[in-house]
N, C-alpha and C positions, 0 to 999 in steps of 0.2 A: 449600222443598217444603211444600203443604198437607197437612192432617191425613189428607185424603182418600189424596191421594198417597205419602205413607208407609204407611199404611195398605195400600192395593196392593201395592205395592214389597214390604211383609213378606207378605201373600200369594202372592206368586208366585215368594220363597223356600222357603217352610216349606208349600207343598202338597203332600200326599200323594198319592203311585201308586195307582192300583186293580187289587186280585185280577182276575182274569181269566174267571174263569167264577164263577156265583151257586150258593150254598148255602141250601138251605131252612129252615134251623138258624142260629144262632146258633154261633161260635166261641169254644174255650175261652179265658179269658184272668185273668189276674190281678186282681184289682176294681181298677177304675180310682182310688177313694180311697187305696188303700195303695201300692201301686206306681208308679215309673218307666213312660212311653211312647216312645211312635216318638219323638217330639219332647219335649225339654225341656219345651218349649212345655205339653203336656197335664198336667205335675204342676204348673206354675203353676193352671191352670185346675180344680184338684180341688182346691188348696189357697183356691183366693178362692170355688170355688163349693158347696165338700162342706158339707152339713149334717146329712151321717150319724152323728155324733156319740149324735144322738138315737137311743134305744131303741124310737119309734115310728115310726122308716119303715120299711115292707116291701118297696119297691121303688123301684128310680132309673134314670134315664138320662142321660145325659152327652151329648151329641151338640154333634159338632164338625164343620160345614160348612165347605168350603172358602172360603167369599166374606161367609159371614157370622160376625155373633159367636157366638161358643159357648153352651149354656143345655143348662138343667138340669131334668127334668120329675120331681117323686116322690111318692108317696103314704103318706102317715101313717095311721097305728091310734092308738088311743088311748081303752079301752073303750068299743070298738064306735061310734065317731065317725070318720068318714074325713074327711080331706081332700088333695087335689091342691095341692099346691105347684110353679111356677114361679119359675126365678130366671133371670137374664141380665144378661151384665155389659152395661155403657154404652159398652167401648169393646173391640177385638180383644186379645189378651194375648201375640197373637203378637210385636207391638211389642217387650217385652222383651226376649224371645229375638232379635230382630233387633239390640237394641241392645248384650246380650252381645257377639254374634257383631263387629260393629261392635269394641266396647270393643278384643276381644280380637286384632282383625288377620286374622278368619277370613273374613269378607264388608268388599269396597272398592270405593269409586266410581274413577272414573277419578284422581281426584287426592289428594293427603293432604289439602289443605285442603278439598275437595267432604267426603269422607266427614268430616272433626273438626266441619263445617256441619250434615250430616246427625244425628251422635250429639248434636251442640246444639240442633236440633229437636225430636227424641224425650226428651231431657231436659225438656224445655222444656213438653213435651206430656204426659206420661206422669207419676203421682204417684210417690214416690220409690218407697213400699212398694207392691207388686202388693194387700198386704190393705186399702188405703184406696181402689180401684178402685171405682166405685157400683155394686153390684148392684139391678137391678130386680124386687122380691121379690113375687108374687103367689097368695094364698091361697082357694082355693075349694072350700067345704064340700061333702063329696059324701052322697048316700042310703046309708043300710047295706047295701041288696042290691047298689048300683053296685058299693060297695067292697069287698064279699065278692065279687064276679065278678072285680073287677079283680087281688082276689089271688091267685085261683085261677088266673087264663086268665096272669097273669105268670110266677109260681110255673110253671107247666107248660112255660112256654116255655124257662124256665133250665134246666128240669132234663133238657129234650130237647139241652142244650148238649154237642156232638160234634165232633171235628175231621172234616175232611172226607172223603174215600175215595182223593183224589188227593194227591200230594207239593206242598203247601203253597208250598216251593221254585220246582217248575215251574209254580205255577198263578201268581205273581208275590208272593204272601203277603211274600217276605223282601226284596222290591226299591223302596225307598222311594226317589222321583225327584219332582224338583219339576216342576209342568207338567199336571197330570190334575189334572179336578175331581174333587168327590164329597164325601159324607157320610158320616162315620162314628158309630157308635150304639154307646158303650158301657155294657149295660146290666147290673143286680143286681139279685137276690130275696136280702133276706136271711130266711134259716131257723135260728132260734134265733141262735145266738150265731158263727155264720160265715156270710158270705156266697158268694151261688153267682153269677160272673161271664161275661160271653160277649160277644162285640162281632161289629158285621157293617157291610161296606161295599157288597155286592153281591148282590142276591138274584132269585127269579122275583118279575114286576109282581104278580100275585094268587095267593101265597103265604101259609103263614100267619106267617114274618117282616115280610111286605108289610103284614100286618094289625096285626102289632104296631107296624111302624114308625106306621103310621097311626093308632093310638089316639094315640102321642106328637105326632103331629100337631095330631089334632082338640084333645088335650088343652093344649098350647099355647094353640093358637085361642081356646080356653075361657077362660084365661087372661086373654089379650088383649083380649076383648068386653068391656070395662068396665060398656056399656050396658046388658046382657040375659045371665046368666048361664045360656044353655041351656043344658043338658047331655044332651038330647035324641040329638045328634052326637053325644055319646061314649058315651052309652049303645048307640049304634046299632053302633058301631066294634068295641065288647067285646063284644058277643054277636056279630058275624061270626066275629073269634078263636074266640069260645067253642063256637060251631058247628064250625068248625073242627077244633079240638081233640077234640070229642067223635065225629067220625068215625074215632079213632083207634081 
């Protein structure tokens, strides 16, 4: 099986169901650094990707695609010097957790030698420790007023973090089934010395979680442009939020 092909194969074990109806809010959740998720699979992905360690980031996001690799968007302070940090790993991490499942007798190919084939490809493919996996780490200095916007218009969005109005249960919240795409966004503002946490996988198109989703967007992007460091786009992204927000 190619790398491509495994790769697959553990997507379309370890996808996640989507809620049912959109929330304009952010849901309550435990920060994704500290706690256990739906899948094994996302305390891997906070343990290779967390850099919250540090006492200068005020806000992060985790965002876990169904099809692609996981990556991580956050923004540091550091007297009054901002910067945008990007990270993404080089390879899915879901892998792992396929090869658990594997190891353990709980997911099987048609035969015992097909699947003892398969867990010797993902060996084979995969470093031993999930910490020696390559992260692709990218740093882009921001303006002090960008980054004073950005921790306001962040900051405001956690703190509007509410469970929804309908039973969680019925909307599908509690029914995790492989087969549905989607994205999930889970994001922190930390304030002083605790973090305020909230994740969302389904919302209105131009909403102002729409807007947040899209600063992590643009802000990526940002990232990515090796050539030309605009940030023009993301300046444009955090004042629609912040407009937003100030209609409250």
């Amino acid at each position: 099986m190619t790398n491509r092909n495994w790769l697959l194969a553990v997507f379309g074990i370890f996808t996640l169901s989507a809620p049912a109806s959109a929330s304009d809010h952010l849901i309550p959740e435990a920060s994704v650094f500290t706690q256990n998720y739906h899948a094994p699979t996302y305390s891997l992905y906070a343990k290779r990707l967390s850099r919250m360690s540090g006492i200068n980031v005020f806000g992060n996001v985790f965002v876990a695609p169904a099809f692609e690799n996981a990556f991580t968007v956050h923004f540091e302070e550091e007297e009054d010097e901002y910067t945008l940090v990007c990270m993404e790993l080089e390879i899915g991490l879901y892998a792992y957790q396929l090869l658990a499942e594997m190891r353990a007798g709980t997911v099987k190919y048609e035969t015992k030698e097909e699947t003892l084939q398969q867990i010797d490809e993902l060996e084979q493919n995969l470093p031993a420790d999930v910490m020696d996996v390559e992260a692709k780490v990218i740093e882009v200095p921001l303006p002090s007023e960008l980054g004073t916007e950005l921790t306001r218009t962040w900051g405001q969005m956690l703190y509007q973090t509410r469970y929804p109005e309908t039973d969680l249960a019925e909307e599908g919240y509690a029914s995790f089934t492989p087969g549905e795409d989607g994205t999930y966004h889970h994001f922190s503002f930390f304030h002083g010395s605790m973090p305020l946490s909230g994740w969302i996988w389904d919302y209105p198109p131009n909403g102002r979680v729409a807007k947040l989703v899209e600063i992590v967007r643009v802000a990526k992007s940002t990232c990515n442009n090796d050539e030309a460091r605009d940030l023009s786009a993301l300046e444009s992204s955090v004042a629609k939020l912040s407009q937003e927000l100030s209609n409250d």
